[in-house]
PyMOL Python script that loads the backbone (N, CA, C, O; Angstrom):
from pymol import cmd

cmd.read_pdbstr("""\
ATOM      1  N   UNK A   1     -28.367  25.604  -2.033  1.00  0.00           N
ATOM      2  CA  UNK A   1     -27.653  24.375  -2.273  1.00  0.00           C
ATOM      3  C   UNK A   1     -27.964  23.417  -1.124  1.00  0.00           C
ATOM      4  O   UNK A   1     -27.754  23.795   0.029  1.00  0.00           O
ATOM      5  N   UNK A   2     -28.480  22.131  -1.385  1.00  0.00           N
ATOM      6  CA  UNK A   2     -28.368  21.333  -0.370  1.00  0.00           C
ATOM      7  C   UNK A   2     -27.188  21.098   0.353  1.00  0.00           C
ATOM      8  O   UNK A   2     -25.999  21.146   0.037  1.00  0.00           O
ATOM      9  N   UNK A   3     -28.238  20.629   2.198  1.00  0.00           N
ATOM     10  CA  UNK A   3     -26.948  20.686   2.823  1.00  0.00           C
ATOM     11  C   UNK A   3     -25.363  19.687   2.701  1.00  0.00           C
ATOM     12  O   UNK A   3     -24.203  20.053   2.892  1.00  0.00           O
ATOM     13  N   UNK A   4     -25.936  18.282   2.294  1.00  0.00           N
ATOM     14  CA  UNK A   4     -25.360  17.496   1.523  1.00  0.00           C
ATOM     15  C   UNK A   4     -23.733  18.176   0.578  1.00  0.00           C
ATOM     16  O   UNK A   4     -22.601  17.973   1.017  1.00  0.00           O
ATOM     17  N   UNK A   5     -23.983  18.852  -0.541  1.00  0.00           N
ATOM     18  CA  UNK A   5     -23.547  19.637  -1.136  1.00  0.00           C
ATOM     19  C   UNK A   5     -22.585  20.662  -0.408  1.00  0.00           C
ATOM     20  O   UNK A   5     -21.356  20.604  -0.400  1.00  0.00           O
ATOM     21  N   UNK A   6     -23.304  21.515   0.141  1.00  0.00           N
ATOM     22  CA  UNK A   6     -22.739  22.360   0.828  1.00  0.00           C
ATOM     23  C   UNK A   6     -21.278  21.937   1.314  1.00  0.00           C
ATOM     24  O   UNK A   6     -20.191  22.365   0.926  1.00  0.00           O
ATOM     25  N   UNK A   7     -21.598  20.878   2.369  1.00  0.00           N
ATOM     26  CA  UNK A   7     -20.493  19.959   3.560  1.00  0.00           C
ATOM     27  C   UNK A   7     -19.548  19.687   2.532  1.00  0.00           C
ATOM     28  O   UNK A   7     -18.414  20.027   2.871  1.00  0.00           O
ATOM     29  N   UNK A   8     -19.640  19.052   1.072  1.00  0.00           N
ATOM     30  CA  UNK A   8     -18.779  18.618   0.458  1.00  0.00           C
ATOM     31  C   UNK A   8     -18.017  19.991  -0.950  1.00  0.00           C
ATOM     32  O   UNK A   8     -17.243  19.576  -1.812  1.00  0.00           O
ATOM     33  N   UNK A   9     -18.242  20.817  -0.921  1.00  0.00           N
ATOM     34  CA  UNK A   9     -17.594  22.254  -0.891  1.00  0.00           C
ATOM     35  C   UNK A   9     -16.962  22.818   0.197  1.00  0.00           C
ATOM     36  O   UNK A   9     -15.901  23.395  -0.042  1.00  0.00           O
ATOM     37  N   UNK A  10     -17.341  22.789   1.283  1.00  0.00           N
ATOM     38  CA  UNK A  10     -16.108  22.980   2.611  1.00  0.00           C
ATOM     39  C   UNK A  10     -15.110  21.854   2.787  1.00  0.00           C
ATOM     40  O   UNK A  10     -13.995  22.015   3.283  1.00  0.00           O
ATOM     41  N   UNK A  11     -15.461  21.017   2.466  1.00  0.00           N
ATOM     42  CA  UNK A  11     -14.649  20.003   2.668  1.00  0.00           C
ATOM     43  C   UNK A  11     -13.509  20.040   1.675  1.00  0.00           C
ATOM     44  O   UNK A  11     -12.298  20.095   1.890  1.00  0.00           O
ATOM     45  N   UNK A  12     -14.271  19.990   0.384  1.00  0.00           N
ATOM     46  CA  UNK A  12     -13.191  20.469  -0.843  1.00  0.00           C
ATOM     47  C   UNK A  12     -11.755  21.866  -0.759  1.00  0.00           C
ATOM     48  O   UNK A  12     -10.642  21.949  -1.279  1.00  0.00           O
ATOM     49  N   UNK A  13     -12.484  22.679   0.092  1.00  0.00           N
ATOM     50  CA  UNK A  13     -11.805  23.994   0.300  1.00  0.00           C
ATOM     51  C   UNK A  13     -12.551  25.180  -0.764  1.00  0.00           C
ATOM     52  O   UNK A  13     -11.870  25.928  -1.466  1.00  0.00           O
ATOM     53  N   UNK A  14     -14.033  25.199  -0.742  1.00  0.00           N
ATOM     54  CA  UNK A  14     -14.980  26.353  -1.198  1.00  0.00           C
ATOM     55  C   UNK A  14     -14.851  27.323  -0.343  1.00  0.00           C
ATOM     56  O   UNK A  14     -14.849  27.180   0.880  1.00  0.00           O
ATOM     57  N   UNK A  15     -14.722  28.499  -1.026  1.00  0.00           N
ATOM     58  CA  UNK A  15     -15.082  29.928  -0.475  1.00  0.00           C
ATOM     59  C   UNK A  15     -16.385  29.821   0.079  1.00  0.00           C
ATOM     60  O   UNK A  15     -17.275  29.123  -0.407  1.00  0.00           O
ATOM     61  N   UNK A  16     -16.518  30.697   1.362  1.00  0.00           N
ATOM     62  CA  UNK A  16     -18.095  31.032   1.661  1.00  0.00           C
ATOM     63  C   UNK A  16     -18.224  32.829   1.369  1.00  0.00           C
ATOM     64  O   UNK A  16     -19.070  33.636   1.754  1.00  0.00           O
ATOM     65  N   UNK A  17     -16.910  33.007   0.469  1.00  0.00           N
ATOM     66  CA  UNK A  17     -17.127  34.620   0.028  1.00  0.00           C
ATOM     67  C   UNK A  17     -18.473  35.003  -0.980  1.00  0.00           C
ATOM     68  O   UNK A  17     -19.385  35.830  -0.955  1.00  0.00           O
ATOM     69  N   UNK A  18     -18.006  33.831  -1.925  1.00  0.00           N
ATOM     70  CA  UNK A  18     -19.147  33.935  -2.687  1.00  0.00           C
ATOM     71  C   UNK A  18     -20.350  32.698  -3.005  1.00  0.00           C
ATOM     72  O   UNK A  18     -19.890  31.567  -2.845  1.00  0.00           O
ATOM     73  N   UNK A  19     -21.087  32.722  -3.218  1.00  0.00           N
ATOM     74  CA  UNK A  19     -22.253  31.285  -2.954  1.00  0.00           C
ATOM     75  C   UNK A  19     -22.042  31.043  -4.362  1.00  0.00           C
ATOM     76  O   UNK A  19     -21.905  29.822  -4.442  1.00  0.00           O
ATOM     77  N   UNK A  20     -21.944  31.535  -5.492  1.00  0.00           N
ATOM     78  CA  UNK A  20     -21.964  30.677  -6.586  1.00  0.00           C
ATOM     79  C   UNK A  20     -20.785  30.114  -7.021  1.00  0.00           C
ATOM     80  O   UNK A  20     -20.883  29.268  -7.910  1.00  0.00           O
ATOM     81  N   UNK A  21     -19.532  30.430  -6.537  1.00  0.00           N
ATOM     82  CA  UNK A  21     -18.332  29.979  -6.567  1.00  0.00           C
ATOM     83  C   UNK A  21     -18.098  28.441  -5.562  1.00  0.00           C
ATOM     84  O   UNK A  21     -17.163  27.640  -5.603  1.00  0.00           O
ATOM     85  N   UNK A  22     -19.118  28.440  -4.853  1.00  0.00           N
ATOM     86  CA  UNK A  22     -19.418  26.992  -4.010  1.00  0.00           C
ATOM     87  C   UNK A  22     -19.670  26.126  -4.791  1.00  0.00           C
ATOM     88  O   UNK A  22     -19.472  25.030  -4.267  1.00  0.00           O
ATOM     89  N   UNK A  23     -20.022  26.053  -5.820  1.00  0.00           N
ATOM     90  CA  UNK A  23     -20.422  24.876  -6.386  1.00  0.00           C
ATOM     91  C   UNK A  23     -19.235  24.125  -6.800  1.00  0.00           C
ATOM     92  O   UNK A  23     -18.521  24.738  -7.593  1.00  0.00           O
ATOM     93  N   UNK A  24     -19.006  23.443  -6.606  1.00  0.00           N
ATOM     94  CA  UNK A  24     -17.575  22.991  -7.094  1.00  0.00           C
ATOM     95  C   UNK A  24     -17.830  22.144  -8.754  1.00  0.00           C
ATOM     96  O   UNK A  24     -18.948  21.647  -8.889  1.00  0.00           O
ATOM     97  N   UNK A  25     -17.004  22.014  -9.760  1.00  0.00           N
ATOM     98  CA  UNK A  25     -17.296  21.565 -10.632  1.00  0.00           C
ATOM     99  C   UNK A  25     -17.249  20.387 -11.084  1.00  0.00           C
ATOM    100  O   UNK A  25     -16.299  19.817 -10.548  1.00  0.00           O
ATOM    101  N   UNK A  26     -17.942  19.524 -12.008  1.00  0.00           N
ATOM    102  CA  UNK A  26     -17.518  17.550 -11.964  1.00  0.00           C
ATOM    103  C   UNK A  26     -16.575  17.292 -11.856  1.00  0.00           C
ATOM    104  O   UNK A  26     -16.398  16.174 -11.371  1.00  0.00           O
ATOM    105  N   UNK A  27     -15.615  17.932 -12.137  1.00  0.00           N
ATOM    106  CA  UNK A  27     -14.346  17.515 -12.718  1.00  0.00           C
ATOM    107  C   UNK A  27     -13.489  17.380 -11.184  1.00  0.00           C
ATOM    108  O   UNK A  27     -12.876  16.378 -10.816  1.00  0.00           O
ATOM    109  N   UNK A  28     -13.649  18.810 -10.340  1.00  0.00           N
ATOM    110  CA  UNK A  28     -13.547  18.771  -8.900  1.00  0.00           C
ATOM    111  C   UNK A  28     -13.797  17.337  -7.916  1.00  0.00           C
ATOM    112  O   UNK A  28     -13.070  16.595  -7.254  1.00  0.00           O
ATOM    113  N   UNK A  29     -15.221  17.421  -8.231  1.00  0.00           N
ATOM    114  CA  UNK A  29     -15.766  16.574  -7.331  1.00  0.00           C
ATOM    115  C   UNK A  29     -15.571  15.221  -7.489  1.00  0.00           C
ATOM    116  O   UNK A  29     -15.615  14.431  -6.546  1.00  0.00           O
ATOM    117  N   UNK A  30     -15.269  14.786  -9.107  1.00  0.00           N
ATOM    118  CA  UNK A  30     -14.318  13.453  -9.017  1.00  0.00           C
ATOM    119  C   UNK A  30     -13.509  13.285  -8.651  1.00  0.00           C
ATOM    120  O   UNK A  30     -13.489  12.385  -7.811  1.00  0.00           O
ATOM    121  N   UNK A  31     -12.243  13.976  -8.963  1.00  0.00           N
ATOM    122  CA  UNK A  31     -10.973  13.983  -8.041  1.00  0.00           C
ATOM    123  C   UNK A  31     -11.366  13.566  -6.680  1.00  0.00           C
ATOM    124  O   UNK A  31     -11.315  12.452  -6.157  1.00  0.00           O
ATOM    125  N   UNK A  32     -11.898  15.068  -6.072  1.00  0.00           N
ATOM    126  CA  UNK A  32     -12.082  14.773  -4.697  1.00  0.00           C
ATOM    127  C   UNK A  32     -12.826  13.862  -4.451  1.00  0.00           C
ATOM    128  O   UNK A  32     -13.048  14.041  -3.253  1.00  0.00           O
ATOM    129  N   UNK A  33     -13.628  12.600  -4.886  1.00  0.00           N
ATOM    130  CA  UNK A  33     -14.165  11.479  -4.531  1.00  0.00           C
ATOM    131  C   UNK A  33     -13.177  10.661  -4.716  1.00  0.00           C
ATOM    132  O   UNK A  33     -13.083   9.971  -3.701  1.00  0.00           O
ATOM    133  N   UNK A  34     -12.291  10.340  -5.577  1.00  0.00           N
ATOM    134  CA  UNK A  34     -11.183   9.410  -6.018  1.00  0.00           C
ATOM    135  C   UNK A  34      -9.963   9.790  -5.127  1.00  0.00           C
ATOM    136  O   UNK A  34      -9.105   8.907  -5.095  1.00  0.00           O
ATOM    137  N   UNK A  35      -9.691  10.921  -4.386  1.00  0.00           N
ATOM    138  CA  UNK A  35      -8.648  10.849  -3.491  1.00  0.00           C
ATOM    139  C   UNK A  35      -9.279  10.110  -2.146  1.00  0.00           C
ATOM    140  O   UNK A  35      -8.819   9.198  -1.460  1.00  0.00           O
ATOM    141  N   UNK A  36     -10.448  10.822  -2.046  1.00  0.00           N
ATOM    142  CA  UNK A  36     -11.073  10.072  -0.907  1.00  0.00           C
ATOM    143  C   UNK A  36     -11.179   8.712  -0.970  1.00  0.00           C
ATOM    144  O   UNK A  36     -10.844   8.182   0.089  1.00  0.00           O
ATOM    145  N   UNK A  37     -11.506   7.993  -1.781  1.00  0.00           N
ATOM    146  CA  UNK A  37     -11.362   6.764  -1.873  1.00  0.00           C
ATOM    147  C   UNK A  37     -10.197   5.882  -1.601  1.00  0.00           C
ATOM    148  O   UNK A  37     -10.211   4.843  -0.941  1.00  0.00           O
ATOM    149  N   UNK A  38      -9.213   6.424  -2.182  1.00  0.00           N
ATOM    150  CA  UNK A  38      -7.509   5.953  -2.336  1.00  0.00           C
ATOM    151  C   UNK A  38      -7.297   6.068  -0.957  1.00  0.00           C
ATOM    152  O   UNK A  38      -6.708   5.115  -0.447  1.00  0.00           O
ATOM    153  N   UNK A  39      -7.765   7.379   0.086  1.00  0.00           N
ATOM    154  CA  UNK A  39      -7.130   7.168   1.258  1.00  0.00           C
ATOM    155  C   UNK A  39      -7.748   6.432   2.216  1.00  0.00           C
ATOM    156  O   UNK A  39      -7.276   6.126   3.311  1.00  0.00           O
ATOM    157  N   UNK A  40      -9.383   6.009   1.547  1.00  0.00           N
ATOM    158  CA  UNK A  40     -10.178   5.252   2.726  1.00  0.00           C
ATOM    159  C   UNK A  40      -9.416   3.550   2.782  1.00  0.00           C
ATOM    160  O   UNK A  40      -9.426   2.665   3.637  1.00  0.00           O
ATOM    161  N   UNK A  41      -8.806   3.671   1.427  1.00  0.00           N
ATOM    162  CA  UNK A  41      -8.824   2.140   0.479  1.00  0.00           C
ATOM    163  C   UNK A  41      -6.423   2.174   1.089  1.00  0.00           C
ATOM    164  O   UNK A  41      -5.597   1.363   0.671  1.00  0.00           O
ATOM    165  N   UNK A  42      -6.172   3.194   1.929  1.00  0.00           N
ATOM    166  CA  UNK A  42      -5.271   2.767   1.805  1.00  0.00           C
ATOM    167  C   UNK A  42      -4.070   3.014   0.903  1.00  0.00           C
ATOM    168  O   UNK A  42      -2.938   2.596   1.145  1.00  0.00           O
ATOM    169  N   UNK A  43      -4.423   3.740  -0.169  1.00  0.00           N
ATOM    170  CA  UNK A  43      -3.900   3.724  -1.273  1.00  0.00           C
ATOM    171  C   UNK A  43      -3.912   2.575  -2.651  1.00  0.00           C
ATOM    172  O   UNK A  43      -3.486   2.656  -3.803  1.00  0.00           O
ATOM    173  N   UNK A  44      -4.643   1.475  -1.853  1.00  0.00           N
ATOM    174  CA  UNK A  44      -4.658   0.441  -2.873  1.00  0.00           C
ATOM    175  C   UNK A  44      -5.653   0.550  -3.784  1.00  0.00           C
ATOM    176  O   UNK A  44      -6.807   0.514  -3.357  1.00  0.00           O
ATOM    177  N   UNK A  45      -5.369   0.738  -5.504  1.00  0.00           N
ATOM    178  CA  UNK A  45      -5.765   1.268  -6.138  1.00  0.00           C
ATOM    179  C   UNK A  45      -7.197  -0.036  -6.777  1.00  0.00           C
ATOM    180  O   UNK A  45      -8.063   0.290  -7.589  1.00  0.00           O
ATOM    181  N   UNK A  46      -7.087  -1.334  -6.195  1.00  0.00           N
ATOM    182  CA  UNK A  46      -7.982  -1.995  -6.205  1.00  0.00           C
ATOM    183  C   UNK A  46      -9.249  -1.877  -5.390  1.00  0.00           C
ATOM    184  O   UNK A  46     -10.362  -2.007  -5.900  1.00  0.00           O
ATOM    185  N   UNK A  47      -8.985  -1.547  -3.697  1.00  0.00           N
ATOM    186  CA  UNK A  47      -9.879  -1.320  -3.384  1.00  0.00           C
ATOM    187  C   UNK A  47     -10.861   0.021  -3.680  1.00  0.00           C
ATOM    188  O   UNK A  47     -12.084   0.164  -3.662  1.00  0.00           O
ATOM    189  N   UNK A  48      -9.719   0.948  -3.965  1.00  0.00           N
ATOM    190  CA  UNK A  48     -10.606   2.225  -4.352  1.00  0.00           C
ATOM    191  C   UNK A  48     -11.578   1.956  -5.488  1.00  0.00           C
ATOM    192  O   UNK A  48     -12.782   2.175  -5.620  1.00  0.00           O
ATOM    193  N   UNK A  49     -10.789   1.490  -6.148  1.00  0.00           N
ATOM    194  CA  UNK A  49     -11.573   0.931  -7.474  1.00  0.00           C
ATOM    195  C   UNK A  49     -13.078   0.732  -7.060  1.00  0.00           C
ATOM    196  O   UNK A  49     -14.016   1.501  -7.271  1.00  0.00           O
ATOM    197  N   UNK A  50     -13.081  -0.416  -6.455  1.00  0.00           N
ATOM    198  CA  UNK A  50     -14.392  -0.918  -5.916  1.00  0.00           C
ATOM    199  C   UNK A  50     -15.383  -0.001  -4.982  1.00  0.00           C
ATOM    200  O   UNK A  50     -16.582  -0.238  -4.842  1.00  0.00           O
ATOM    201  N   UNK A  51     -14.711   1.037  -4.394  1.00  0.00           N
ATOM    202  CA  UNK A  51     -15.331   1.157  -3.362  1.00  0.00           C
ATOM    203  C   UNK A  51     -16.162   2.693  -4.987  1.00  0.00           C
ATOM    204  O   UNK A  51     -17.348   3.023  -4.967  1.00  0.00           O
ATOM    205  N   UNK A  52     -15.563   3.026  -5.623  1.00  0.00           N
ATOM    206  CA  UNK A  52     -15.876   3.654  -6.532  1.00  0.00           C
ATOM    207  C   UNK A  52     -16.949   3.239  -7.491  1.00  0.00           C
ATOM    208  O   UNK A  52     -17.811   3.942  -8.019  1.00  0.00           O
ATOM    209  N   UNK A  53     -16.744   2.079  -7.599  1.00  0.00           N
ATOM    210  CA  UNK A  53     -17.577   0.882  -8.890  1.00  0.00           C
ATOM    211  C   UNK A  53     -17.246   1.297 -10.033  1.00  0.00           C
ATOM    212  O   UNK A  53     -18.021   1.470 -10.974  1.00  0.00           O
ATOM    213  N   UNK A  54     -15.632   1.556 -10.029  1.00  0.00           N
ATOM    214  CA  UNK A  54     -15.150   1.904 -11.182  1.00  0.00           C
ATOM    215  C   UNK A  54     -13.744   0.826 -11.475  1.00  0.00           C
ATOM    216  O   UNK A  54     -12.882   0.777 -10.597  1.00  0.00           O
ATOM    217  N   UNK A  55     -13.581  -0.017 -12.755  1.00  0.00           N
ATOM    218  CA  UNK A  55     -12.615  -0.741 -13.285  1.00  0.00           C
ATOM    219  C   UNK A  55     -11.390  -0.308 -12.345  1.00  0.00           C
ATOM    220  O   UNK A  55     -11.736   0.683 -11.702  1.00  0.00           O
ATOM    221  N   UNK A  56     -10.300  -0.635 -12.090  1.00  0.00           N
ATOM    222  CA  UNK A  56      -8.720  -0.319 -12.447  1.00  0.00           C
ATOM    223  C   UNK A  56      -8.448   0.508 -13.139  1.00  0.00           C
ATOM    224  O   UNK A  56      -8.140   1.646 -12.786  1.00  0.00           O
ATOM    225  N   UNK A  57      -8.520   0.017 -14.490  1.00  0.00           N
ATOM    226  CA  UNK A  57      -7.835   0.644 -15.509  1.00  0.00           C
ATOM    227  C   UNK A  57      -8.413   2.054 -15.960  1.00  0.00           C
ATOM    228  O   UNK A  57      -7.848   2.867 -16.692  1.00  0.00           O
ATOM    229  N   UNK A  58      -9.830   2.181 -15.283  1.00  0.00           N
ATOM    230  CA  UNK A  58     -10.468   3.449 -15.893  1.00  0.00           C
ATOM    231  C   UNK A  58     -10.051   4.340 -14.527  1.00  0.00           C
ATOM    232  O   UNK A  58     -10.397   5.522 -14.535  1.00  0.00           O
ATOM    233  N   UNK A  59      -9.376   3.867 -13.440  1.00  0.00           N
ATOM    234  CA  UNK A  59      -9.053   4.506 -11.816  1.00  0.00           C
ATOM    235  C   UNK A  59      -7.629   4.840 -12.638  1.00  0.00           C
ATOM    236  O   UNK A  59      -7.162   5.976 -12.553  1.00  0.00           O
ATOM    237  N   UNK A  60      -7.044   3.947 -13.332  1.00  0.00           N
ATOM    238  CA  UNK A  60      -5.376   4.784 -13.352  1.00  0.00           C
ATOM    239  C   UNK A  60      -5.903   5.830 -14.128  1.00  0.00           C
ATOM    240  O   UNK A  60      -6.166   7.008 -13.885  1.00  0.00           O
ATOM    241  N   UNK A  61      -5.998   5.084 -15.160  1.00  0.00           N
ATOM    242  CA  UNK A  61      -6.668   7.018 -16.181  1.00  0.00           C
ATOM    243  C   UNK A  61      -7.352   8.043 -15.480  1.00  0.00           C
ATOM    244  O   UNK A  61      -7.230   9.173 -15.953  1.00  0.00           O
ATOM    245  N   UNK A  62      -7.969   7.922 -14.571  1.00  0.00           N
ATOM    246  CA  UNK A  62      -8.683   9.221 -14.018  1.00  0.00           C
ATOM    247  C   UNK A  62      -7.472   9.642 -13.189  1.00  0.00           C
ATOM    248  O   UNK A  62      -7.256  10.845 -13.330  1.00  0.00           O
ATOM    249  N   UNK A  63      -6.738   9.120 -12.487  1.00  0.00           N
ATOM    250  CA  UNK A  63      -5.344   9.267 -11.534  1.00  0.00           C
ATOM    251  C   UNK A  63      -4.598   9.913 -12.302  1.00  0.00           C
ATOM    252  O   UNK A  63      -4.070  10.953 -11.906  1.00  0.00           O
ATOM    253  N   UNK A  64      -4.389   9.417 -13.610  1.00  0.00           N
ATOM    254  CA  UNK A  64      -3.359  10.346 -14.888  1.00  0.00           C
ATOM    255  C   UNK A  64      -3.936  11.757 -14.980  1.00  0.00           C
ATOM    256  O   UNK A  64      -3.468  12.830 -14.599  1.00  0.00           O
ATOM    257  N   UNK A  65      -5.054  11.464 -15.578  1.00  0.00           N
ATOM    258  CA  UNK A  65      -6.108  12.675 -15.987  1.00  0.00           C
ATOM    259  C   UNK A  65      -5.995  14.336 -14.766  1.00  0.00           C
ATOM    260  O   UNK A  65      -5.978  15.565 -14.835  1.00  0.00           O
ATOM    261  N   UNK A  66      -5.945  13.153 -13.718  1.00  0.00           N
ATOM    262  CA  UNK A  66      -6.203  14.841 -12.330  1.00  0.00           C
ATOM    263  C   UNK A  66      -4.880  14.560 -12.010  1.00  0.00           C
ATOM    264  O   UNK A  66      -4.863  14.807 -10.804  1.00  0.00           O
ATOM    265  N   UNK A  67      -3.665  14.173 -12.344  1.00  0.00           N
ATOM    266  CA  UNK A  67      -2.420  14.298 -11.291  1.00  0.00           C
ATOM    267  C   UNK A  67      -2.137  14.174  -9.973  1.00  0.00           C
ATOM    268  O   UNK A  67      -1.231  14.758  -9.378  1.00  0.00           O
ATOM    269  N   UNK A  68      -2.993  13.337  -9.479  1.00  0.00           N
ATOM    270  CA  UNK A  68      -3.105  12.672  -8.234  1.00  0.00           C
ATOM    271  C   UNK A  68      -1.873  11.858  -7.749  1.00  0.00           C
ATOM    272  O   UNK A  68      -1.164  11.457  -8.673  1.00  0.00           O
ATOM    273  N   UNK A  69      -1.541  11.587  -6.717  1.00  0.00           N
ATOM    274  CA  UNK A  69       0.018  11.235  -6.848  1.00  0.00           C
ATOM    275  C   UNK A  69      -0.668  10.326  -5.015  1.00  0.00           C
ATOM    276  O   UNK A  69       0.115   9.688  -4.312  1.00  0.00           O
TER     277      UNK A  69
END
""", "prot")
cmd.dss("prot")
cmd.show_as("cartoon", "prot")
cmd.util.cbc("prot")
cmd.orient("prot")
């Protein structure tokens, strides 16, 4: 796995028990890009938006979608 990759499975909270359980899955790795965003952005769900290049309205739905709070 690139090292890229890797950093962002530890970061997530990946096991290093097993290497194929590292991969974290899309669904994972959006969340964890969209929390990251919200906290770079402040919580303001506009800037995350942007910093994402994703609408508002498609940021609340993904916020609904993973239970992000």
């Amino acid at each position: 796995m690139p090292d890229h990759l890797i950093s962002a499975s530890e970061e997530m909270g990946a096991s290093d028990s097993n290497r194929e359980n590292r991969f974290p899955s899309l669904n994972d790795v959006e969340k964890f890009h969209i929390e990251k965003a919200l906290d770079e952005a402040g919580q303001n769900k506009s800037k995350a938006s942007k910093l994402l290049g994703i609408s508002r309205d498609t940021l609340y739905k993904k916020i609904q979608k993973y239970n992000i709070k």
